[in-house]
DSSP file (Angstrom, degrees, kcal/mol; ACC not computed):
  #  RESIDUE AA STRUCTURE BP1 BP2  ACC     N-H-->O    O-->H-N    N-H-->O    O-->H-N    TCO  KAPPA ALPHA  PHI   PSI    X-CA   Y-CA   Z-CA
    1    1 A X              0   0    0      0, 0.0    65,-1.8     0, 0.0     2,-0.5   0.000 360.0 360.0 360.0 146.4    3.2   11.0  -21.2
    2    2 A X  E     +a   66   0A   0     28,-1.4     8,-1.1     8,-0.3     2,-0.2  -0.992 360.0 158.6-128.2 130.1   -0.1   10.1  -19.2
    3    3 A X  E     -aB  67   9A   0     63,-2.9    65,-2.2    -2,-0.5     2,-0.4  -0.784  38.0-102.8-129.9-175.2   -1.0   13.3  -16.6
    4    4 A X  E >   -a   68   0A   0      4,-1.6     3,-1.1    -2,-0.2     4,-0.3  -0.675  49.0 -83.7 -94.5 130.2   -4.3   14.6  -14.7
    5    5 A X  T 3  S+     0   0    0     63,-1.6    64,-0.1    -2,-0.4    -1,-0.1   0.643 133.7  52.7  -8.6 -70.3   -6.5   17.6  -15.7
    6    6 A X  T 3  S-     0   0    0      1,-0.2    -1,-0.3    -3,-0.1     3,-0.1   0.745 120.0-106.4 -80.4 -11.5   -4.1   19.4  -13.9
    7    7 A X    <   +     0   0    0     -3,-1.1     2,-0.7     1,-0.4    -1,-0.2   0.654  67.1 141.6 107.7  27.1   -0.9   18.4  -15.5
    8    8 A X        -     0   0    0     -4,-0.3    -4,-1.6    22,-0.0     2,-0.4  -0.828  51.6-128.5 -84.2 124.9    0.4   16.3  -12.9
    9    9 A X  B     -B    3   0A   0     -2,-0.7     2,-0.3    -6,-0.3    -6,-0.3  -0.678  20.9-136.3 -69.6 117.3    2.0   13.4  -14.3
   10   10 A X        -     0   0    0     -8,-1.1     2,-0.3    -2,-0.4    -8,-0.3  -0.497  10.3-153.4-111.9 127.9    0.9    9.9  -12.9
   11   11 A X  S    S+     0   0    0     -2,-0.3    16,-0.2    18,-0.1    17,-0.1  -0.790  77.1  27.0 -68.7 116.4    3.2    7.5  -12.1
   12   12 A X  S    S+     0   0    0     14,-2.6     2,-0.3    -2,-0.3    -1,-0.1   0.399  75.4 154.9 122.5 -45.3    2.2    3.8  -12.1
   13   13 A X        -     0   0    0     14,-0.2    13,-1.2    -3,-0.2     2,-0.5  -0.482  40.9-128.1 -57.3 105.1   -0.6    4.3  -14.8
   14   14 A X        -     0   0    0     -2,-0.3    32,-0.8    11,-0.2    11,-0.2  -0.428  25.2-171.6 -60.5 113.0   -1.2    0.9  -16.8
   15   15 A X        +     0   0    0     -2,-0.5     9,-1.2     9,-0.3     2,-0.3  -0.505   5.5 177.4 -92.9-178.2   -1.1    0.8  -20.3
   16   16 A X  B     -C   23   0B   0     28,-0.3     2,-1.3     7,-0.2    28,-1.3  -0.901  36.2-125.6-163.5 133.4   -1.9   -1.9  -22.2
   17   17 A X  B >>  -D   43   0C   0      5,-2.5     3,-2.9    -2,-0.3     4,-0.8  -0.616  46.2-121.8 -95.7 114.8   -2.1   -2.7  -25.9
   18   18 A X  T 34 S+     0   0    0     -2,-1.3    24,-0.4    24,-1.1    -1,-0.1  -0.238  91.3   8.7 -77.0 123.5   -6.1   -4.2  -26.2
   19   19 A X  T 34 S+     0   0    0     -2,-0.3    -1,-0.3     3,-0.0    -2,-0.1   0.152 120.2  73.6 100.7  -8.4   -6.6   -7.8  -27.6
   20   20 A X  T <4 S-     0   0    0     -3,-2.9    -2,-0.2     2,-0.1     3,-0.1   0.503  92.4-128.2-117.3  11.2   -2.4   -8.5  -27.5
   21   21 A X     <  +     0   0    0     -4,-0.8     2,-0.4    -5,-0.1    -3,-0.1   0.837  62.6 136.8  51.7  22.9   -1.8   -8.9  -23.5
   22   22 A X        +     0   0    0     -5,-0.4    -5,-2.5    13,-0.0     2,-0.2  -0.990  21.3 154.5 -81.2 122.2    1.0   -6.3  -23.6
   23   23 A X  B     +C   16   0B   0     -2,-0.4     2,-0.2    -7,-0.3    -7,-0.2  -0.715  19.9 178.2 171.2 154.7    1.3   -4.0  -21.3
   24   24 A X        -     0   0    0     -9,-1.2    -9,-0.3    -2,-0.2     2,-0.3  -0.845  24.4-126.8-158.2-159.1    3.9   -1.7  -19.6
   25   25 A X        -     0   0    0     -2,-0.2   -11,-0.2   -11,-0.2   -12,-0.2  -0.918  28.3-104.8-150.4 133.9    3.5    1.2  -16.7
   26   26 A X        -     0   0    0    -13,-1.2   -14,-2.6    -2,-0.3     6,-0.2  -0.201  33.3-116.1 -83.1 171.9    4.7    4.7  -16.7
   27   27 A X    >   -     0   0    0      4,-6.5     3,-3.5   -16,-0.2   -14,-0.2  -0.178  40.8 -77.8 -92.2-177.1    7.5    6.0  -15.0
   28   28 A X  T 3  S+     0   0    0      1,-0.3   -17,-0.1   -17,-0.1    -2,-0.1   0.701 132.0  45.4 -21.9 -53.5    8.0    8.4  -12.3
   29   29 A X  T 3  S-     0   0    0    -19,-0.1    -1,-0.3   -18,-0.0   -18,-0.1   0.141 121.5-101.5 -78.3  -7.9    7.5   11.2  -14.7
   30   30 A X  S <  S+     0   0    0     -3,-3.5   -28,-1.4     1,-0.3   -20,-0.2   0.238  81.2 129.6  86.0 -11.2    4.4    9.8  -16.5
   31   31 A X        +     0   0    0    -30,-0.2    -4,-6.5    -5,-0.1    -1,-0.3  -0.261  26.5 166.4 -92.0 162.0    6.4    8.6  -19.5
   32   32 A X        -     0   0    0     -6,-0.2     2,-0.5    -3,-0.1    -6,-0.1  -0.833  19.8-154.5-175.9 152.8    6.1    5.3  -20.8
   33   33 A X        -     0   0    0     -2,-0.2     2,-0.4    -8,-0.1    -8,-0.1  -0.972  17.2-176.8-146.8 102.4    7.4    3.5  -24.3
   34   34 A X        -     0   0    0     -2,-0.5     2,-0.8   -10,-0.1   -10,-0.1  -0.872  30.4-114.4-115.1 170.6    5.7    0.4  -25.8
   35   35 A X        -     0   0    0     -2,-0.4     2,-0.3   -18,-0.0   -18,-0.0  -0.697  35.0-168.2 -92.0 100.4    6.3   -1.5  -28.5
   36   36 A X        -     0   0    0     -2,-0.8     3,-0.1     1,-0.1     2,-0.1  -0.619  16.1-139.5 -77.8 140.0    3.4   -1.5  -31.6
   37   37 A X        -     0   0    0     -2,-0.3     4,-0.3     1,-0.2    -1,-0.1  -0.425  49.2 -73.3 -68.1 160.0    3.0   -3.6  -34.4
   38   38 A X  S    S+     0   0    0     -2,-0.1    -1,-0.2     2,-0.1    21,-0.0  -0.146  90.8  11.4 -48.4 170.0    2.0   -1.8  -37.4
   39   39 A X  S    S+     0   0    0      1,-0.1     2,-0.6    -3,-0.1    21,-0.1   0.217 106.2   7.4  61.0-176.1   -1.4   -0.3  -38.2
   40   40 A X        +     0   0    0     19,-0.1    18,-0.3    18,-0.1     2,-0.2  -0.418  62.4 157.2  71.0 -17.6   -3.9    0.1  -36.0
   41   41 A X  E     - E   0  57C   0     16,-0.7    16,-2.5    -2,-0.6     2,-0.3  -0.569  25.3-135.6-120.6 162.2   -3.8   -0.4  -32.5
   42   42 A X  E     - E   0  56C   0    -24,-0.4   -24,-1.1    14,-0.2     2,-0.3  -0.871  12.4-153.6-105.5 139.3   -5.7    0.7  -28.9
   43   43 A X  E     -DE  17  55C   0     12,-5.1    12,-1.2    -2,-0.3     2,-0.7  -0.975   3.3-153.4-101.2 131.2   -4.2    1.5  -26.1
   44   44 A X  E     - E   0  54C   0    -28,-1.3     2,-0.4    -2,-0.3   -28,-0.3  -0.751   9.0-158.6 -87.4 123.4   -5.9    1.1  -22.5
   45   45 A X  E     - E   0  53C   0      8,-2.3     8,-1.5    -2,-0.7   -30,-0.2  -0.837  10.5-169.7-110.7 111.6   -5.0    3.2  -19.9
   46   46 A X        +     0   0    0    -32,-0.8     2,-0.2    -2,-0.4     6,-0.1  -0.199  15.2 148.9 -83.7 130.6   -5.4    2.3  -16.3
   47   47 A X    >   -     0   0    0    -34,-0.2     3,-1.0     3,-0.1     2,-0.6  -0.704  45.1-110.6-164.7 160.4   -5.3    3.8  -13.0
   48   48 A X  T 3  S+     0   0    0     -2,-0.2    27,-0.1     1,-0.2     3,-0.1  -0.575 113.5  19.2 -84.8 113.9   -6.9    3.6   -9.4
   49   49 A X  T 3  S+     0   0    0     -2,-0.6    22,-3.9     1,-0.4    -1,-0.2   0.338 115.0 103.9 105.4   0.9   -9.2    7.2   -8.7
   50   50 A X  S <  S-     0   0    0     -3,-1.0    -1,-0.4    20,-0.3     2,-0.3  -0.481  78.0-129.3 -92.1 172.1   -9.1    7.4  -12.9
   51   51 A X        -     0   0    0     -2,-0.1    18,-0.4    -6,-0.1     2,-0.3  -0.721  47.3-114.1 -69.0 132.6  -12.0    6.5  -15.6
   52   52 A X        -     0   0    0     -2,-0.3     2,-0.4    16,-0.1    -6,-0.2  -0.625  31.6-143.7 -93.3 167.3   -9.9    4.2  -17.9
   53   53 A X  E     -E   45   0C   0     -8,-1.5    -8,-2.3    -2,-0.3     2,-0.3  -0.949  12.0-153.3-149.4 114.9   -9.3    5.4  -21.2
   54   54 A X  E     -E   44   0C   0     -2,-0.4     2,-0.3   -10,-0.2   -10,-0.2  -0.697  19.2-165.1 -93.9 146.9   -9.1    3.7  -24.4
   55   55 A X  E     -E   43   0C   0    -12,-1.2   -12,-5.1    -2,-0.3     2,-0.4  -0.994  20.7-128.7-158.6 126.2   -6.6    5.7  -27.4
   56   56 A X  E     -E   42   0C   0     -2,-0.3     2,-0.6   -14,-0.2   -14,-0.2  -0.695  23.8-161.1 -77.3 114.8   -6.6    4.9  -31.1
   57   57 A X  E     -E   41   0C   0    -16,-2.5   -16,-0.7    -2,-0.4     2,-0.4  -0.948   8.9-160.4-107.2 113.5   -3.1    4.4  -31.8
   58   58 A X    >   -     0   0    0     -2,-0.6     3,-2.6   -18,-0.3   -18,-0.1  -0.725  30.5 -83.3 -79.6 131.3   -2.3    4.8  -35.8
   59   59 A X  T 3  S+     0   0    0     -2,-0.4   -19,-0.1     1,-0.2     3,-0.1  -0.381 119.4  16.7 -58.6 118.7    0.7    3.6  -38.0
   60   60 A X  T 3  S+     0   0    0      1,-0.6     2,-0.3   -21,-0.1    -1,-0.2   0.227  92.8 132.6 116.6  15.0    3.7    5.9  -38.0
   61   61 A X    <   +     0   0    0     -3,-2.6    -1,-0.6     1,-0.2     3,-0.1  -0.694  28.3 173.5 -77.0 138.3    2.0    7.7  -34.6
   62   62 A X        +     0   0    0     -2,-0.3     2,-0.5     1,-0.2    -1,-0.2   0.779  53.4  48.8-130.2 -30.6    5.1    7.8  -32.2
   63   63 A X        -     0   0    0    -30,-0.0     2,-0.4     2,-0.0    -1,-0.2  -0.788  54.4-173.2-101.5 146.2    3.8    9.8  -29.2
   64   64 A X        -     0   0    0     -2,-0.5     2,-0.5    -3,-0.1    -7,-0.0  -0.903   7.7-174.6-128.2  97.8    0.8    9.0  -27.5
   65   65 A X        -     0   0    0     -2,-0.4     2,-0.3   -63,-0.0   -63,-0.2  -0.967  12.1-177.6-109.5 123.7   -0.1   12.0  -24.4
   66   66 A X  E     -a    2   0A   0    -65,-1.8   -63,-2.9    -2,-0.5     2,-0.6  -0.821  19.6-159.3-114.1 141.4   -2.9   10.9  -22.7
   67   67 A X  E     -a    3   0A   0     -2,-0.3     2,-0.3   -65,-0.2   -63,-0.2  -0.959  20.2-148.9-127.8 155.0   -4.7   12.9  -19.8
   68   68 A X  E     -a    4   0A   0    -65,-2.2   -63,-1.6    -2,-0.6     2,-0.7  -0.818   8.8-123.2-129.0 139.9   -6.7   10.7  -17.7
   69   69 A X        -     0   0    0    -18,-0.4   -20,-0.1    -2,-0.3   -65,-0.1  -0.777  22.5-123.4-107.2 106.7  -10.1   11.8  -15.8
   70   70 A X        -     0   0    0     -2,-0.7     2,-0.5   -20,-0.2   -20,-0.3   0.030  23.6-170.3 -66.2 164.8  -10.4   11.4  -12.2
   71   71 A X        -     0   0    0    -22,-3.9     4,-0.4   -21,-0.1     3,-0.2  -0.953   1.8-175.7-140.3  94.6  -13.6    9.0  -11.0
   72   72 A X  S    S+     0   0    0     -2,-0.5    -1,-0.1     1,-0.2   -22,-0.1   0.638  84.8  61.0-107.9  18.9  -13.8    9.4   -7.2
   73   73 A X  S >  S+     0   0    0      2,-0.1     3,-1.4     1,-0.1     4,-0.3   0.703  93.9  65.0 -64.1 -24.8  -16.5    6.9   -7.1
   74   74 A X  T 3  S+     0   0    0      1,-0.2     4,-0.5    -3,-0.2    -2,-0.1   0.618  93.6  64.2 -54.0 -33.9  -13.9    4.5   -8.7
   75   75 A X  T 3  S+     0   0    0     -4,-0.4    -1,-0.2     1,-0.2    -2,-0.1   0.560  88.3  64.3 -93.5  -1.5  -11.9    4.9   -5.2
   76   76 A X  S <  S+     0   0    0     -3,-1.4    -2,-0.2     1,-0.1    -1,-0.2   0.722  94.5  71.7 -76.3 -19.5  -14.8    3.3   -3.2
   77   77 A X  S    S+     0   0    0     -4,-0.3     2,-0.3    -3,-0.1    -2,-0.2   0.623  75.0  90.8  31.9 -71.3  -13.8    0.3   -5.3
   78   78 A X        -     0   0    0     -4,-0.5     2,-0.4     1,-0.1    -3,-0.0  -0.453  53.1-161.9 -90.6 147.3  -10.5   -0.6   -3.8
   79   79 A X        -     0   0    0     -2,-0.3     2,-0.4     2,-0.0    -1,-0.1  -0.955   9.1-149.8 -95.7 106.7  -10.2   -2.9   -1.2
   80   80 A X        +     0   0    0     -2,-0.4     2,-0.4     2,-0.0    -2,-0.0  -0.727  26.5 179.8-100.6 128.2   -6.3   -2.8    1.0
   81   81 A X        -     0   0    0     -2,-0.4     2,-0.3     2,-0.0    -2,-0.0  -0.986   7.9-158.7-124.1 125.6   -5.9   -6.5    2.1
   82   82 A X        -     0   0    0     -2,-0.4     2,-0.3     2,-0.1    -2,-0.0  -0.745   9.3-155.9-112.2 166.7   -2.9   -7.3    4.0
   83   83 A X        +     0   0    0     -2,-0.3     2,-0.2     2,-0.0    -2,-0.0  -0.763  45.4  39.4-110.4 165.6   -1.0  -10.3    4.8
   84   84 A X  S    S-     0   0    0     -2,-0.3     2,-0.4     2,-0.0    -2,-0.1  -0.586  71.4 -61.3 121.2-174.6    1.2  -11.2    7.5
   85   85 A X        +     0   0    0     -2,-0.2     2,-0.3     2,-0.0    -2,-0.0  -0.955  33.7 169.1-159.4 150.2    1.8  -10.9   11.1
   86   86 A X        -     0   0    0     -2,-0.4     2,-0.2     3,-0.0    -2,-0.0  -0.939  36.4-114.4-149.8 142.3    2.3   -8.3   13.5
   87   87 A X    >>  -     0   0    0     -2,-0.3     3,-1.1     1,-0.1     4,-1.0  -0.543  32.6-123.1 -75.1 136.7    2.4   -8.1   17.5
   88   88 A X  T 34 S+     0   0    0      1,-0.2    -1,-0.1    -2,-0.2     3,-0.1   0.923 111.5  68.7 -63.3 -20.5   -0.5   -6.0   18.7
   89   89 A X  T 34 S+     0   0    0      1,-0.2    -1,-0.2    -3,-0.0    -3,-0.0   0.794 100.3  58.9 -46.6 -34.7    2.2   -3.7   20.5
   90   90 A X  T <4 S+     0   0    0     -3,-1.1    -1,-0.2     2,-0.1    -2,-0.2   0.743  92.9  78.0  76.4 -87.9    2.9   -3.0   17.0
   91   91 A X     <  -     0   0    0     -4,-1.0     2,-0.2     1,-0.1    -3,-0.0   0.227  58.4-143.5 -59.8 169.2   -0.2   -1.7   15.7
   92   92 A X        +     0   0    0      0, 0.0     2,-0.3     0, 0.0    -1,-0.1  -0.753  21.6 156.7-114.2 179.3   -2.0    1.3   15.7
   93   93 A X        -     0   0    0     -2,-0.2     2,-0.1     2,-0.0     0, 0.0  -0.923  38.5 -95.4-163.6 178.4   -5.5    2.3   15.9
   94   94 A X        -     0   0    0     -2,-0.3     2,-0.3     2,-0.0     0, 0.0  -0.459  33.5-166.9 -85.0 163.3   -8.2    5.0   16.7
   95   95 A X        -     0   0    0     -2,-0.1     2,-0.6     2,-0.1    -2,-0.0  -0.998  11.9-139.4-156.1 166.3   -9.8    4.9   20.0
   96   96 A X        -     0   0    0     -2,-0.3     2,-0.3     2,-0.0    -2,-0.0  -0.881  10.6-152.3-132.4 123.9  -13.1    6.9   21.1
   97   97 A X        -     0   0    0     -2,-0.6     2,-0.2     2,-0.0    -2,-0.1  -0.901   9.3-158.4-119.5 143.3  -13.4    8.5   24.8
   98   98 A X        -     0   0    0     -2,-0.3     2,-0.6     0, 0.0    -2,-0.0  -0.816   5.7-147.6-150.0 111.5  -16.9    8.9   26.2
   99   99 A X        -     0   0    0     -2,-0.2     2,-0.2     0, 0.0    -2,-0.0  -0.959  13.2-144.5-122.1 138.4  -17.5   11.4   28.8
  100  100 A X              0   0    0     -2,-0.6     0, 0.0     1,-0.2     0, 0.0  -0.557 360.0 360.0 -82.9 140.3  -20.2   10.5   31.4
  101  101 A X              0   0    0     -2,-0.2    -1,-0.2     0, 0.0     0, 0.0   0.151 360.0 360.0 150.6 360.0  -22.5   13.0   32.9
């Protein structure tokens, strides 16, 4: 299960097994089940407002709970690009009123 300091359970969170391009995401709940080869192996764990966090995985380890440290310099980072098209009637925005005197 991958949660937060406080023991909220992240949703979402990519894991990944490093050097084999395998990869999965946890579920609602935080859980999430990949497949290891023997020995050996690291797992990366991912997530947007997190420090990723790399975890020594050992032969005949079968749960792996990881708590992840939020980075909220990490969240100046992302960029929301959208695609698409939309009438301006549509949209929203802010607007800023300016009183004279």
């Amino acid at each position: 299960m991958v949660s937060d300091a406080d023991g909220t359970h992240l949703a979402g969170v990519s894991v990944v097994m490093k050097g084999l391009s395998r990869g999965t995401n946890t579920d609602s709940d935080g859980n999430y089940k990949i497949d290891a080869p023997e020995g050996k192996v690291t797992l990366t764990f991912s997530f947007v407002g997190f420090s990723s966090r790399d975890v020594d995985v050992v032969a005949g380890q079968s749960t792996v709970n990881v708590t992840m440290t939020q980075d909220d310099k990490l969240l100046n980072e992302v960029v929301v690009v959208g695609y698409g098209t939309a009438s301006k009637k549509d949209l929203t925005g802010g607007s800023v009123h300016r009183e004279s005197g």
